[in-house]
mmCIF entry with sequence, helices, sheets and N, C-alpha, C, O atoms, coordinates in Angstrom:
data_MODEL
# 
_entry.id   MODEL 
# 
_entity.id                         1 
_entity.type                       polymer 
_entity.pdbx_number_of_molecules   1 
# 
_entity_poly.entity_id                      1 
_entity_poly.type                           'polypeptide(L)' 
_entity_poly.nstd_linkage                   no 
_entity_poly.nstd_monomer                   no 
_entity_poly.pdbx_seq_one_letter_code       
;(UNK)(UNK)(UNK)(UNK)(UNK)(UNK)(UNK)(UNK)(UNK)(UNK)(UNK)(UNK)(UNK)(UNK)(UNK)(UNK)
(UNK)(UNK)(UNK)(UNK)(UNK)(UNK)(UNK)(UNK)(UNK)(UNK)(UNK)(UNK)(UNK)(UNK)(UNK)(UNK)
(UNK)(UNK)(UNK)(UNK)(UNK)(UNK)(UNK)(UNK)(UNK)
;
_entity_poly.pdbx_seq_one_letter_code_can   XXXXXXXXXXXXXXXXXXXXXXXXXXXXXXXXXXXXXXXXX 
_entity_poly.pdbx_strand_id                 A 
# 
loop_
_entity_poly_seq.entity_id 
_entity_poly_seq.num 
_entity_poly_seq.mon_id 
_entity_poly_seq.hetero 
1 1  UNK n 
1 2  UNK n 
1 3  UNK n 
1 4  UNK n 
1 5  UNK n 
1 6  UNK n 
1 7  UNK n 
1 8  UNK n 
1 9  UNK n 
1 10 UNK n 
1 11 UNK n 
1 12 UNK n 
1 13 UNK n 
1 14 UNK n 
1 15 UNK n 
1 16 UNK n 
1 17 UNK n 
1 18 UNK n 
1 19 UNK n 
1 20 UNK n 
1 21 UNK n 
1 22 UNK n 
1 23 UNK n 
1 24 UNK n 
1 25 UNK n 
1 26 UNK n 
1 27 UNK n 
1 28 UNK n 
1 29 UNK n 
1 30 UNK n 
1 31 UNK n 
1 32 UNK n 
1 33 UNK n 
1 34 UNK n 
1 35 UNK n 
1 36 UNK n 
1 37 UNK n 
1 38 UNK n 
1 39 UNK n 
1 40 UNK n 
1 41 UNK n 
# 
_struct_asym.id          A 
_struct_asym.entity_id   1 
# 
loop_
_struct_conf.conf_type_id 
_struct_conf.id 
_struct_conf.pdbx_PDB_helix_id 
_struct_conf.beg_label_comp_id 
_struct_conf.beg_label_asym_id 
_struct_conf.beg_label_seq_id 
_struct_conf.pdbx_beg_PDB_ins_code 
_struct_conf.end_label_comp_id 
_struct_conf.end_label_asym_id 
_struct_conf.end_label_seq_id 
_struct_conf.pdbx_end_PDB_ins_code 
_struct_conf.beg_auth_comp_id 
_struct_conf.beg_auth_asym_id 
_struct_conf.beg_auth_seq_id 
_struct_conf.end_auth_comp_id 
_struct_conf.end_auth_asym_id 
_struct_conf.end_auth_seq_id 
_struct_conf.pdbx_PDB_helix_class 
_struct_conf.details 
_struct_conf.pdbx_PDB_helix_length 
HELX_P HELX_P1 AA1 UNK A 2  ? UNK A 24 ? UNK A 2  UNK A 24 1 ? 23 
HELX_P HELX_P2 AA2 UNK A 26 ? UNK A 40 ? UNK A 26 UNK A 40 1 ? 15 
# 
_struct_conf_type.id          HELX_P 
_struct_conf_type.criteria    ? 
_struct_conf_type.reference   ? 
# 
loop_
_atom_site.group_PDB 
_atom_site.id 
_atom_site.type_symbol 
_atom_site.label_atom_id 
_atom_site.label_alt_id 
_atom_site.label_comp_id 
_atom_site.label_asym_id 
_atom_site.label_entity_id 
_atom_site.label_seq_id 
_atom_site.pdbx_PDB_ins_code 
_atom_site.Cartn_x 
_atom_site.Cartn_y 
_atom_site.Cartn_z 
_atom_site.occupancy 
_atom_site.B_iso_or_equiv 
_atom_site.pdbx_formal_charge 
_atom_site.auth_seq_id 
_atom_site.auth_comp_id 
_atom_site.auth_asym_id 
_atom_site.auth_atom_id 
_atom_site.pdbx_PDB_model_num 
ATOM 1   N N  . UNK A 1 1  ? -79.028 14.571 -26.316 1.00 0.00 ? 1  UNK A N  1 
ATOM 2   C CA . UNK A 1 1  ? -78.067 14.684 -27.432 1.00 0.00 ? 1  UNK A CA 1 
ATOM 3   C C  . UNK A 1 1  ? -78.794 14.623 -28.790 1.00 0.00 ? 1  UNK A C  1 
ATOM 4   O O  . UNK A 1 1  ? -78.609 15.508 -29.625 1.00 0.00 ? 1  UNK A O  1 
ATOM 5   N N  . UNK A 1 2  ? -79.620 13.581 -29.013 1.00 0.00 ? 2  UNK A N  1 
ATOM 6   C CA . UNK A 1 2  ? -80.676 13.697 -30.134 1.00 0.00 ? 2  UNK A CA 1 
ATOM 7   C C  . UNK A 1 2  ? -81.131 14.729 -30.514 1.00 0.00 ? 2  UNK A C  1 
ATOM 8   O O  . UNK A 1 2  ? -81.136 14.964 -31.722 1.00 0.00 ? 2  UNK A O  1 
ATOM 9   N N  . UNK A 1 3  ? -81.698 15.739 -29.502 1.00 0.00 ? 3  UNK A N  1 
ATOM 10  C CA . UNK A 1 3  ? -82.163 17.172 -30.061 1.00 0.00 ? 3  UNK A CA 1 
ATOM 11  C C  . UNK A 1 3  ? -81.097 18.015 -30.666 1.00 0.00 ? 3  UNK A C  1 
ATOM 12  O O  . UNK A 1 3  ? -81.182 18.596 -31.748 1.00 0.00 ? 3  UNK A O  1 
ATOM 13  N N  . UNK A 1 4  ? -79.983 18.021 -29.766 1.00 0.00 ? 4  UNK A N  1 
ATOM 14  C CA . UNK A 1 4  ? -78.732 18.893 -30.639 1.00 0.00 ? 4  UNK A CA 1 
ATOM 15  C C  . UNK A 1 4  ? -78.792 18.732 -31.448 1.00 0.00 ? 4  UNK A C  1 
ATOM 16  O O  . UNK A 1 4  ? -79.043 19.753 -32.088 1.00 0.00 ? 4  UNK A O  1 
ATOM 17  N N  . UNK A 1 5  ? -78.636 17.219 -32.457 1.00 0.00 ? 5  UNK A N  1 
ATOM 18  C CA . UNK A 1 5  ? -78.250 16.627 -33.793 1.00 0.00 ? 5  UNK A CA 1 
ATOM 19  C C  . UNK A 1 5  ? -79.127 17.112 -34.673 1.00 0.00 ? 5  UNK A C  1 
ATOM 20  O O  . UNK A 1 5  ? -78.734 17.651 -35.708 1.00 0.00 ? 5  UNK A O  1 
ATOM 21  N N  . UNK A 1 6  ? -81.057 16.921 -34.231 1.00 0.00 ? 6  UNK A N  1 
ATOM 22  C CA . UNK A 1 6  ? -81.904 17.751 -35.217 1.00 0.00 ? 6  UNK A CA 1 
ATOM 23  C C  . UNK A 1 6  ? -81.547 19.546 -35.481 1.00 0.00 ? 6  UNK A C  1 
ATOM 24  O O  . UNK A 1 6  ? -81.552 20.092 -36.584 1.00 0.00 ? 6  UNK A O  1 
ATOM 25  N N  . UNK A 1 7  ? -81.254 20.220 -34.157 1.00 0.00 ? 7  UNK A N  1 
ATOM 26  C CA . UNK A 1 7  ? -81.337 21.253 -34.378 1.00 0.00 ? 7  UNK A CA 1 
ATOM 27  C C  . UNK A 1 7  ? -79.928 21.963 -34.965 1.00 0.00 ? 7  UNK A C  1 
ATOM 28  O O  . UNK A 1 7  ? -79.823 23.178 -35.128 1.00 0.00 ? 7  UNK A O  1 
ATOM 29  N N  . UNK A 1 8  ? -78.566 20.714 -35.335 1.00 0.00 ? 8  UNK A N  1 
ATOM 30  C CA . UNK A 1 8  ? -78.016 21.137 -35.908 1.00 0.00 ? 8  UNK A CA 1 
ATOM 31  C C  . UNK A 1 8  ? -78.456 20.984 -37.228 1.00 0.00 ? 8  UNK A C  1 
ATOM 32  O O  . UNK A 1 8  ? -78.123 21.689 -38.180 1.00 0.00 ? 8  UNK A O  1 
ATOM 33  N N  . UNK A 1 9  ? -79.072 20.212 -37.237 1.00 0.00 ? 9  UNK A N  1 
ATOM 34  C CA . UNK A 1 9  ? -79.401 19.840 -38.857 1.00 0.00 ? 9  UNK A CA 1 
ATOM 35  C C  . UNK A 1 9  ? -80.478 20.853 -39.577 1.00 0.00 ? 9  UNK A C  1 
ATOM 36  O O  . UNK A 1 9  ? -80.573 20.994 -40.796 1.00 0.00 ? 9  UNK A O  1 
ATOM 37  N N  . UNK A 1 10 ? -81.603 21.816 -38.174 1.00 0.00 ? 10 UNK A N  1 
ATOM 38  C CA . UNK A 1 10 ? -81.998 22.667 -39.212 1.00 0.00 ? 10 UNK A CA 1 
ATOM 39  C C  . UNK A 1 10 ? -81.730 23.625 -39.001 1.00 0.00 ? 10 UNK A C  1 
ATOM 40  O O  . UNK A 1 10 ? -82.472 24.442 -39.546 1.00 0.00 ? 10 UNK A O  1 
ATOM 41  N N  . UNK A 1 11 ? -80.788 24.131 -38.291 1.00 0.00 ? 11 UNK A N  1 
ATOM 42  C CA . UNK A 1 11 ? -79.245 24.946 -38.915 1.00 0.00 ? 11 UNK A CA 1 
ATOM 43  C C  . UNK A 1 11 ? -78.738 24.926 -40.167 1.00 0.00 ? 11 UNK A C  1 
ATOM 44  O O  . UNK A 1 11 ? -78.578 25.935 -40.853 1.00 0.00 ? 11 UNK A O  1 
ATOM 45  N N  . UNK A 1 12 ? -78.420 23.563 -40.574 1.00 0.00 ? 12 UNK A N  1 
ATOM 46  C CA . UNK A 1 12 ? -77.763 24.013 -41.475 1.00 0.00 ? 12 UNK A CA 1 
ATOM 47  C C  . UNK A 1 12 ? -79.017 23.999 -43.174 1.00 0.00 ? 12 UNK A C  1 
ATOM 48  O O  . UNK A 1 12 ? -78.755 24.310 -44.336 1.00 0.00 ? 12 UNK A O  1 
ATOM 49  N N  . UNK A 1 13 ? -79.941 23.641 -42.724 1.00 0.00 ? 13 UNK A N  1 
ATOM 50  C CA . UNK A 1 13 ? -81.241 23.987 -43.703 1.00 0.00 ? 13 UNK A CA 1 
ATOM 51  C C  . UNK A 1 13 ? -81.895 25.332 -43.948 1.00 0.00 ? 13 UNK A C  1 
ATOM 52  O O  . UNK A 1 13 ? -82.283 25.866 -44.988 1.00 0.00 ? 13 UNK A O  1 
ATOM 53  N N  . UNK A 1 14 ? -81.901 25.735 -42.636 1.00 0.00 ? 14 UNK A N  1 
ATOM 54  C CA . UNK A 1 14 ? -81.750 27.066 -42.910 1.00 0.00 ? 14 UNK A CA 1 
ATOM 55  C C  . UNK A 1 14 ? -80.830 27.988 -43.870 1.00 0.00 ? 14 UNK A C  1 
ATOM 56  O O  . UNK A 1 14 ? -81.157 28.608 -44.881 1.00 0.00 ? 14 UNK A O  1 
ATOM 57  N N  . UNK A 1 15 ? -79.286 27.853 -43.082 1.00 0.00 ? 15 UNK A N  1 
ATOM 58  C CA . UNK A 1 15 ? -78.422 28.795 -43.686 1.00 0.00 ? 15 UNK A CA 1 
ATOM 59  C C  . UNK A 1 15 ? -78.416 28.287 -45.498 1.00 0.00 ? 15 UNK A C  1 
ATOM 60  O O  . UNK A 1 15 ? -78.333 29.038 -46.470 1.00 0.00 ? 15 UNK A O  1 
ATOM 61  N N  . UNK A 1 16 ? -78.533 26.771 -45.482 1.00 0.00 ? 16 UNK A N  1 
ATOM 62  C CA . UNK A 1 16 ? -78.451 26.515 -46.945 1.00 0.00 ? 16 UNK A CA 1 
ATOM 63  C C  . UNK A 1 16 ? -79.445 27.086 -48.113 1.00 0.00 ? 16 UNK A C  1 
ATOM 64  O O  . UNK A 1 16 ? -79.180 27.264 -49.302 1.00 0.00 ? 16 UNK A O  1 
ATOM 65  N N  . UNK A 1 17 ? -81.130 27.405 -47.147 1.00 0.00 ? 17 UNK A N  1 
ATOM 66  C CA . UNK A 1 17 ? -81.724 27.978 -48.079 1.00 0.00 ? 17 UNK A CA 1 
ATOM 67  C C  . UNK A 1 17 ? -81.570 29.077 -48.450 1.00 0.00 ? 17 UNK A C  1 
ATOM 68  O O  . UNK A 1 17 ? -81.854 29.578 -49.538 1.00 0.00 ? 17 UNK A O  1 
ATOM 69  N N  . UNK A 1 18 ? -80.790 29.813 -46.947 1.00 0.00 ? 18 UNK A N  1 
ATOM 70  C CA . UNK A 1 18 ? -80.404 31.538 -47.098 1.00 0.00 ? 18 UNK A CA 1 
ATOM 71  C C  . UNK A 1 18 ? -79.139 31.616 -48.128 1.00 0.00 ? 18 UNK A C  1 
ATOM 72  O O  . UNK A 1 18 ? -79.080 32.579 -48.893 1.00 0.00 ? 18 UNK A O  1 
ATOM 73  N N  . UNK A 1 19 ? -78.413 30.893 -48.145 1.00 0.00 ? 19 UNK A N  1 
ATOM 74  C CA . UNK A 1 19 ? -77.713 30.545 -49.215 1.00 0.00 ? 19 UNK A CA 1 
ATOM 75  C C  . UNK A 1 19 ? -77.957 30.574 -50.551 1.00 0.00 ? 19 UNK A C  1 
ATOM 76  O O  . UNK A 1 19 ? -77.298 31.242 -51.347 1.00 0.00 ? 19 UNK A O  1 
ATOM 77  N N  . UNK A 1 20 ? -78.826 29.917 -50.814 1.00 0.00 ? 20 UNK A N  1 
ATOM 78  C CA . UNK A 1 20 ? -79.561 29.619 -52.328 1.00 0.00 ? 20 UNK A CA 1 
ATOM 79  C C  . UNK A 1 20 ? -80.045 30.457 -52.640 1.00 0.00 ? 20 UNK A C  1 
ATOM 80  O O  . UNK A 1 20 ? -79.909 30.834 -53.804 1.00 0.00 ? 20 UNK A O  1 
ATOM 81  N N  . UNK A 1 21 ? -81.183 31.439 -51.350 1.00 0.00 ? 21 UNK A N  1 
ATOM 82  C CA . UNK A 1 21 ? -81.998 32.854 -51.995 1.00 0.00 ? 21 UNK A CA 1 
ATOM 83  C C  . UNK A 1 21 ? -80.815 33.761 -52.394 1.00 0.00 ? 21 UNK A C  1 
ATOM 84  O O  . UNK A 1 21 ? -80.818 34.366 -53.466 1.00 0.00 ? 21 UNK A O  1 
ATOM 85  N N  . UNK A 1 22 ? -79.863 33.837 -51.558 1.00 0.00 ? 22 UNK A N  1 
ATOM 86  C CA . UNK A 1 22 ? -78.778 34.811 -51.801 1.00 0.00 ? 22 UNK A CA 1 
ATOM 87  C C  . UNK A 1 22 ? -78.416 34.696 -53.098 1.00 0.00 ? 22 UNK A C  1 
ATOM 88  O O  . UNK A 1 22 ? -77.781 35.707 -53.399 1.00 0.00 ? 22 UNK A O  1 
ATOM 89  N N  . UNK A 1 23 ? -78.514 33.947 -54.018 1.00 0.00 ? 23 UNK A N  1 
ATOM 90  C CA . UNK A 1 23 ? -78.045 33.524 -55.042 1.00 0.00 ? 23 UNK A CA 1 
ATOM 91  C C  . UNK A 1 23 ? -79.040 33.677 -56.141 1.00 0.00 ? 23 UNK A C  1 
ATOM 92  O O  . UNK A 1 23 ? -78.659 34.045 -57.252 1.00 0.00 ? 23 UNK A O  1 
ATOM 93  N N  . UNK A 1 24 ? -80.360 33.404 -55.883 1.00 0.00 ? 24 UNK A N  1 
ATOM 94  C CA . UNK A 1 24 ? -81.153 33.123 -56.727 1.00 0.00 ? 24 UNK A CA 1 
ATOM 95  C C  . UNK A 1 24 ? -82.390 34.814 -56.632 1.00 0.00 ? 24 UNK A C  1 
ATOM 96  O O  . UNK A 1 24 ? -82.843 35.688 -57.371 1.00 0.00 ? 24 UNK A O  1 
ATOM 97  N N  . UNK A 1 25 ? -82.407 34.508 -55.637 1.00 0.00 ? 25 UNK A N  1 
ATOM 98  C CA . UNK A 1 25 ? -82.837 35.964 -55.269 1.00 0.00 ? 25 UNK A CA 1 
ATOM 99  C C  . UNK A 1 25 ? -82.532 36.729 -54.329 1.00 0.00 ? 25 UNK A C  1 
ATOM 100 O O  . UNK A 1 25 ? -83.056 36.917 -53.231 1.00 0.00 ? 25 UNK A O  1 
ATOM 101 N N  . UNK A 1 26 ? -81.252 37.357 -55.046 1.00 0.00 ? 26 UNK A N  1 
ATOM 102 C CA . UNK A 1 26 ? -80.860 38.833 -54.165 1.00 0.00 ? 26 UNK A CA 1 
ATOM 103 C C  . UNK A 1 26 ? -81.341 40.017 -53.517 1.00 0.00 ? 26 UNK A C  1 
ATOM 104 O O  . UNK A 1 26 ? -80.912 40.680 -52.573 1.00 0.00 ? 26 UNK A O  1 
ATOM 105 N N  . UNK A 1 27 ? -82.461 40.127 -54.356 1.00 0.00 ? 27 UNK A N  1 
ATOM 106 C CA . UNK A 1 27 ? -83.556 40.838 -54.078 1.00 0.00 ? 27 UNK A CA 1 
ATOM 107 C C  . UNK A 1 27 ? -84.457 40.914 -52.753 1.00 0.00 ? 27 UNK A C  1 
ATOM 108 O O  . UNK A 1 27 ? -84.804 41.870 -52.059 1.00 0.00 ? 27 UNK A O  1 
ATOM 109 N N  . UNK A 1 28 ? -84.721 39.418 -52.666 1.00 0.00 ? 28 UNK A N  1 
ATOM 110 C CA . UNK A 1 28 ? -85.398 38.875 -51.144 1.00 0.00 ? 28 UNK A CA 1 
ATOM 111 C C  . UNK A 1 28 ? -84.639 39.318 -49.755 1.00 0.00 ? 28 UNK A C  1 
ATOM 112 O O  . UNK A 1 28 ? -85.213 39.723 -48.744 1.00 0.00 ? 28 UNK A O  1 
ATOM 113 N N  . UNK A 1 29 ? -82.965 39.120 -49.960 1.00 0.00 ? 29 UNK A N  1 
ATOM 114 C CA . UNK A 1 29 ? -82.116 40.058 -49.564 1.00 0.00 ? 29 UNK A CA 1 
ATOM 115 C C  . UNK A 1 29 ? -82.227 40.838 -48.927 1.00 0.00 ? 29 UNK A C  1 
ATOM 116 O O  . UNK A 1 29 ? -82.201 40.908 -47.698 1.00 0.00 ? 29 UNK A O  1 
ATOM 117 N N  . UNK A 1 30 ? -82.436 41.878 -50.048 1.00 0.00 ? 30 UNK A N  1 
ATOM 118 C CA . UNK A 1 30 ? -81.930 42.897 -49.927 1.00 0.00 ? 30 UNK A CA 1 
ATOM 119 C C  . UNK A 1 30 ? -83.159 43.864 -48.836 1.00 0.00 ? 30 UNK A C  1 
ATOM 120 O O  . UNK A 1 30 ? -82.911 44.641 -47.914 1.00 0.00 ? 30 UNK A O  1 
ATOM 121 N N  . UNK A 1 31 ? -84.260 43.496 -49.308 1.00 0.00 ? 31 UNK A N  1 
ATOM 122 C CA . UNK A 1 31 ? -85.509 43.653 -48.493 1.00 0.00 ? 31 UNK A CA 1 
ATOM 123 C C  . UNK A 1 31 ? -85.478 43.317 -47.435 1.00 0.00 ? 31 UNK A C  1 
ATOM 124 O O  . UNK A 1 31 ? -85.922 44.183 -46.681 1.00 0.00 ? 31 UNK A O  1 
ATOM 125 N N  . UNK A 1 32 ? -85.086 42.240 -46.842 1.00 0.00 ? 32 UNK A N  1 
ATOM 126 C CA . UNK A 1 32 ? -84.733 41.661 -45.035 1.00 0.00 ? 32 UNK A CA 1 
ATOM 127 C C  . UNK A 1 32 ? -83.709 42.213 -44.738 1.00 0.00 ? 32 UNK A C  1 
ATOM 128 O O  . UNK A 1 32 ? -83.511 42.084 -43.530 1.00 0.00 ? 32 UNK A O  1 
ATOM 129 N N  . UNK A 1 33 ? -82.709 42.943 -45.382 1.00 0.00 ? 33 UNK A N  1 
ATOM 130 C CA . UNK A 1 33 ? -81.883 43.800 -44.746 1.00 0.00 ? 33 UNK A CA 1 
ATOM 131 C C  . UNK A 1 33 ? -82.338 44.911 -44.687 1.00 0.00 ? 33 UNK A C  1 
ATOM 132 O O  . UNK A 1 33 ? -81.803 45.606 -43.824 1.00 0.00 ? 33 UNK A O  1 
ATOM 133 N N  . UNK A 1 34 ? -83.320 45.501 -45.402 1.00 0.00 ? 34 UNK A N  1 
ATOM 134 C CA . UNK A 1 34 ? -83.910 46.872 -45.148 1.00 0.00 ? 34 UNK A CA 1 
ATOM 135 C C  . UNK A 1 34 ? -85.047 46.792 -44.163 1.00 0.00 ? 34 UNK A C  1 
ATOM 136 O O  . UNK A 1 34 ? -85.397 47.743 -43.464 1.00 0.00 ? 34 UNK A O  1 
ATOM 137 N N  . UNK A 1 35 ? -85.513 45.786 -44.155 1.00 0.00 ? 35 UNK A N  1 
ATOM 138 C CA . UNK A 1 35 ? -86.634 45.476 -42.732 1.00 0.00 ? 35 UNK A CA 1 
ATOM 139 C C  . UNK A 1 35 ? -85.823 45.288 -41.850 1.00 0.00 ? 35 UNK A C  1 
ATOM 140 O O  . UNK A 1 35 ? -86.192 45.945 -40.876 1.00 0.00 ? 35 UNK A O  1 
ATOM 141 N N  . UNK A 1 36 ? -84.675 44.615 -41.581 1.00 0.00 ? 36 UNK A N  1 
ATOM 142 C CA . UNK A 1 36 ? -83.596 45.001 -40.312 1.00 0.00 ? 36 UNK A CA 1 
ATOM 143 C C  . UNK A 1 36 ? -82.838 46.077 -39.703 1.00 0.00 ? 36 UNK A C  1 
ATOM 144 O O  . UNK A 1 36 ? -82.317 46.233 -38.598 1.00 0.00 ? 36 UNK A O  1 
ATOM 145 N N  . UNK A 1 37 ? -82.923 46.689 -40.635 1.00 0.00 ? 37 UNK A N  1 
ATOM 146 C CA . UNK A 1 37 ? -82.012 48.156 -40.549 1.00 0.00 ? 37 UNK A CA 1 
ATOM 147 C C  . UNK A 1 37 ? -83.197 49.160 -39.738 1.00 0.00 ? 37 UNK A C  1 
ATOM 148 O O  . UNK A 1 37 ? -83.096 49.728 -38.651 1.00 0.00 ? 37 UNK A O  1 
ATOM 149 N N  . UNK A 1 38 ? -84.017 49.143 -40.436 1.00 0.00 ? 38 UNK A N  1 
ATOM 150 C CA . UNK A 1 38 ? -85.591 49.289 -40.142 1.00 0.00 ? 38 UNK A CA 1 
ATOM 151 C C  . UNK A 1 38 ? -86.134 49.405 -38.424 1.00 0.00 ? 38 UNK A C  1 
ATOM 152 O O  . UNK A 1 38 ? -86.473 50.414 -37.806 1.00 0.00 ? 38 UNK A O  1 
ATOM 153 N N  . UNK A 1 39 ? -86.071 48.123 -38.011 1.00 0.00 ? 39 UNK A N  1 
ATOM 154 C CA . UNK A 1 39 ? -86.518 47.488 -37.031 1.00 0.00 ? 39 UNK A CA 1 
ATOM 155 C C  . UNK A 1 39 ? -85.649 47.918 -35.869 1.00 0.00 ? 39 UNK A C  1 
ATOM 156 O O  . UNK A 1 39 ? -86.161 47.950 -34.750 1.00 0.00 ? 39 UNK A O  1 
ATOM 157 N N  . UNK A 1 40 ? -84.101 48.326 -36.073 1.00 0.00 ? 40 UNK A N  1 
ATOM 158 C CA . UNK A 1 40 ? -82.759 48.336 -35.414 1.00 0.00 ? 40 UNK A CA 1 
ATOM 159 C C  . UNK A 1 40 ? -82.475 49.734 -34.599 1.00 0.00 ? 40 UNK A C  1 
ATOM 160 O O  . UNK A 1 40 ? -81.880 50.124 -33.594 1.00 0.00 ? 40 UNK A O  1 
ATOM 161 N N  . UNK A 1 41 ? -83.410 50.316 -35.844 1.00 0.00 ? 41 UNK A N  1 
ATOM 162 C CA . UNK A 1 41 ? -83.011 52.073 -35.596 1.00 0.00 ? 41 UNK A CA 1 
ATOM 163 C C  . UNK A 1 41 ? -84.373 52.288 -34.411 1.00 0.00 ? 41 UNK A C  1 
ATOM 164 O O  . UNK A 1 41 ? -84.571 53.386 -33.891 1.00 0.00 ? 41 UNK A O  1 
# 
Protein backbone atom coordinates (compact mmCIF):
# COMPACT_ATOMS: atom_id res chain seq x y z
CA UNK A 1 0.00 0.00 0.00
CA UNK A 2 2.98 2.38 0.74
CA UNK A 3 4.08 2.22 -2.87
CA UNK A 4 0.58 3.21 -4.22
CA UNK A 5 0.69 6.35 -1.88
CA UNK A 6 4.34 7.39 -3.36
CA UNK A 7 3.33 6.70 -6.80
CA UNK A 8 0.23 8.57 -6.32
CA UNK A 9 2.05 11.33 -5.14
CA UNK A 10 4.37 11.46 -8.22
CA UNK A 11 1.38 11.52 -10.20
CA UNK A 12 0.30 14.20 -9.09
CA UNK A 13 3.99 16.03 -9.40
CA UNK A 14 4.09 15.26 -12.52
CA UNK A 15 0.70 16.43 -13.89
CA UNK A 16 1.33 19.62 -11.59
CA UNK A 17 4.54 20.42 -13.37
CA UNK A 18 2.76 19.67 -16.78
CA UNK A 19 0.44 22.04 -15.49
CA UNK A 20 2.70 24.92 -14.73
CA UNK A 21 4.74 24.39 -18.21
CA UNK A 22 1.34 24.60 -19.82
CA UNK A 23 1.10 27.87 -18.43
CA UNK A 24 4.40 29.19 -18.33
CA UNK A 25 5.62 27.63 -21.35
CA UNK A 26 3.25 26.81 -24.01
CA UNK A 27 5.70 26.47 -26.28
CA UNK A 28 7.39 23.31 -24.56
CA UNK A 29 3.85 22.13 -25.41
CA UNK A 30 3.42 22.57 -28.21
CA UNK A 31 6.72 20.78 -29.35
CA UNK A 32 5.78 17.38 -27.33
CA UNK A 33 2.71 17.45 -29.16
CA UNK A 34 4.44 17.70 -32.42
CA UNK A 35 7.01 14.97 -31.34
CA UNK A 36 3.79 12.88 -30.58
CA UNK A 37 1.93 13.36 -33.55
CA UNK A 38 5.30 12.59 -35.06
CA UNK A 39 6.06 9.36 -33.40
CA UNK A 40 2.08 8.18 -33.87
CA UNK A 41 1.96 8.42 -37.61
Amino acid sequence: MAMWTAVRQLYRLYYANVFILNICHPEVFGVAKDIEAVATK
